[in-house]
C-alpha positions in Angstrom: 125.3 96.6 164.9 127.2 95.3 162.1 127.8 92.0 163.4 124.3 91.6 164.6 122.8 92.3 161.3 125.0 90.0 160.0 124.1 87.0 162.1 120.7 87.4 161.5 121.7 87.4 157.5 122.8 83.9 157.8 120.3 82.7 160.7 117.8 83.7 158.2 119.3 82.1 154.8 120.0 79.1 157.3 116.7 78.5 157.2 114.0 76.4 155.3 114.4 78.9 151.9 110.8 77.9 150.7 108.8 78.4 154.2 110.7 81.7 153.9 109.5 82.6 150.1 106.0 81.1 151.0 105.9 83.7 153.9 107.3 86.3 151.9 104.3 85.8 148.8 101.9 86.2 151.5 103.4 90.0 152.9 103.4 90.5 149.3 100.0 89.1 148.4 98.9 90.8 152.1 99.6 94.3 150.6 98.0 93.4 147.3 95.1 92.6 149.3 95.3 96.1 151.4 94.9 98.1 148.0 92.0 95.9 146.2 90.2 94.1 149.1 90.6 95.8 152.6 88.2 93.3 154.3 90.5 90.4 154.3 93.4 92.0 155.7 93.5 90.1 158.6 92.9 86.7 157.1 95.9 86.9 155.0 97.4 87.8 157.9 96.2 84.9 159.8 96.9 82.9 156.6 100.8 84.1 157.1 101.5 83.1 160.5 99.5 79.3 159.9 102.1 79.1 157.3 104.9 80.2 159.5 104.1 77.6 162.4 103.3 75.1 160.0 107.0 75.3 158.2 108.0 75.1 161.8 106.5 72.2 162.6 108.1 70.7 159.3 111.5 72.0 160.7 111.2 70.2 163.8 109.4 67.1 162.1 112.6 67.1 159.6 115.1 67.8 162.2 113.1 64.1 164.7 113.1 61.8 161.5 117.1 62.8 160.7 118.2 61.9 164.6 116.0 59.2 164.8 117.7 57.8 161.2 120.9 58.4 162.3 120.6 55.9 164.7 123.5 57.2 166.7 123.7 59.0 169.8 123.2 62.6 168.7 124.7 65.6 171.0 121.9 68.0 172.7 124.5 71.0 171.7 124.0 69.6 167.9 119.9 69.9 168.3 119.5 72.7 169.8 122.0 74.5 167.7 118.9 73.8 165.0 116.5 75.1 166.6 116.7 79.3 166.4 116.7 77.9 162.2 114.1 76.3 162.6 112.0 79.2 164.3 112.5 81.7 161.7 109.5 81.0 159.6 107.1 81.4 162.8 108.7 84.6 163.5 108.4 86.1 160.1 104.8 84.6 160.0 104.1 86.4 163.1 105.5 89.8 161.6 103.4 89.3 158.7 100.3 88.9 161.3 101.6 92.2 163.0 101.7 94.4 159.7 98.2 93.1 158.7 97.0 94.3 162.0 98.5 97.5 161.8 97.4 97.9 158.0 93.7 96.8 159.6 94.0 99.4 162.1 94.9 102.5 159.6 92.4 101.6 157.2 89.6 101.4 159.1 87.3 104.3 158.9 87.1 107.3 161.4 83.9 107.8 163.2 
């Protein structure tokens, strides 16, 4: 267990820090929203995982213009080696989307 969390550790710190701390504003500004403003759950939600995919795409985006500069003849093992780093914002975006959707479902009223 110990060795799992700690791979995750540095998958996660591998990754783009400021998709990461974007994400991270948003579950914060997401529960922020679920005390003040409980209609717009979802939409910071939604607004989370758009983040997410879109600091994926810049992952990939980054990781196309760097082989395509390095005009060399770049190992498959080398890319693909990227590409669980370059997932992690998408994942945590879609967590985010997840705990909106469960913070949706507790607060909405009983009939």
């Amino acid at each position: 267990m110990l060795l799992f969390a700690s791979k995750l550790f540095n998958l996660v710190f591998s990754a783009d820090p400021f998709g990461i701390i974007v994400v991270t504003l948003l579950l914060i500004a997401l529960f922020f929203v679920a005390w003040k403003a409980p209609a717009w759950v979802k939409e910071t939600g939604l607004v989370g995982l758009a983040a997410g995919w879109l600091w994926t795409l810049g992952g990939f985006m980054a990781m196309a213009k760097a082989i395509v500069d390095c005009e060399l003849d770049v190992d498959m093992y080398i890319i693909w080696a990227a590409v669980p780093s370059a997932l992690i914002p998408a994942a945590y975006g879609i967590i985010v989307y997840i705990i909106s959707l469960i913070i949706r479902i507790v607060r909405k009223p009983k009939m």
